[in-house]
Residue, then its C-alpha position, 0 to 999 in steps of 0.5 A: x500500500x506504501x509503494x502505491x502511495x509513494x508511486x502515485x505521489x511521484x506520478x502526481x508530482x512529475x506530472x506537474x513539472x510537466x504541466x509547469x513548465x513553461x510557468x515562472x515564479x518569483x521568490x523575495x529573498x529580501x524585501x525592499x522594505x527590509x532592504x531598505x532599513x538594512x541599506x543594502x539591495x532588495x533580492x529576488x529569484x525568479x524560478x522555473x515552476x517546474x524546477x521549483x516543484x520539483x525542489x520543493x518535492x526533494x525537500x520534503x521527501x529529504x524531511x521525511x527521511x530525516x523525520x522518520x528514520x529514528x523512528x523506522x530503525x528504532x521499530x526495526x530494532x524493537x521487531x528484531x528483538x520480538x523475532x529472536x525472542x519468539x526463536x527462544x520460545x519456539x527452540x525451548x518449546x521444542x526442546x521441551x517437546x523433545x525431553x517429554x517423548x524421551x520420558x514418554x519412551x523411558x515410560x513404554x520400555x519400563x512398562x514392557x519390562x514390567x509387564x515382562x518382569x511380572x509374567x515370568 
């Protein structure tokens, strides 16, 4: 379901670059206003839409990353530890099967001894 999502999400994203193209925009740097208290020159960018888009998408999905892998490892280390803690229980459970048929089997040749004991 992740993948889907984050496939989807991509297409949606690369078909805005497409359909912006040809667009522009402007991002204020420094404000003329603000320039102008500080004395120095007022700084603009102009930007392709599509490469501010697609800027905009690599943030995020750097954000994310950041946001989330101490989350994701700290999960991966808490499910590694329930695997190999559900490993001991299934090999001492086995084992403890294993020491049950041995007592089992002690029982059935010292039932037949007895039983062979008692008709001679």
């Amino acid at each position: 379901m992740q993948k889907a999502i984050s496939i989807i999400s991509t297409l949606i994203i690369l078909f805005l670059i497409v359909m912006n193209y040809q667009d522009t925009a402007g991002i204020t740097i420094l404000s003329s206003k603000i320039a102008g208290i500080l004395k120095i020159a007022p700084h603009a960018i102009t930007l392709n839409m599509a490469l501010y888009t697609l800027i905009i998408f690599i943030l995020g999905e750097i954000s994310a990353i950041f946001f989330f892998a101490p989350l994701y490892t700290s999960l991966k280390e808490k499910f590694n530890a329930y695997k190999r803690e559900l490993e001991k229980d299934s090999i001492s459970s086995s084992s403890a099967e294993a020491k049950i048929q041995v007592l089992e089997n002690k029982i059935t040749v010292l039932e037949k001894a007895l039983n062979d004991a008692l008709n001679k």
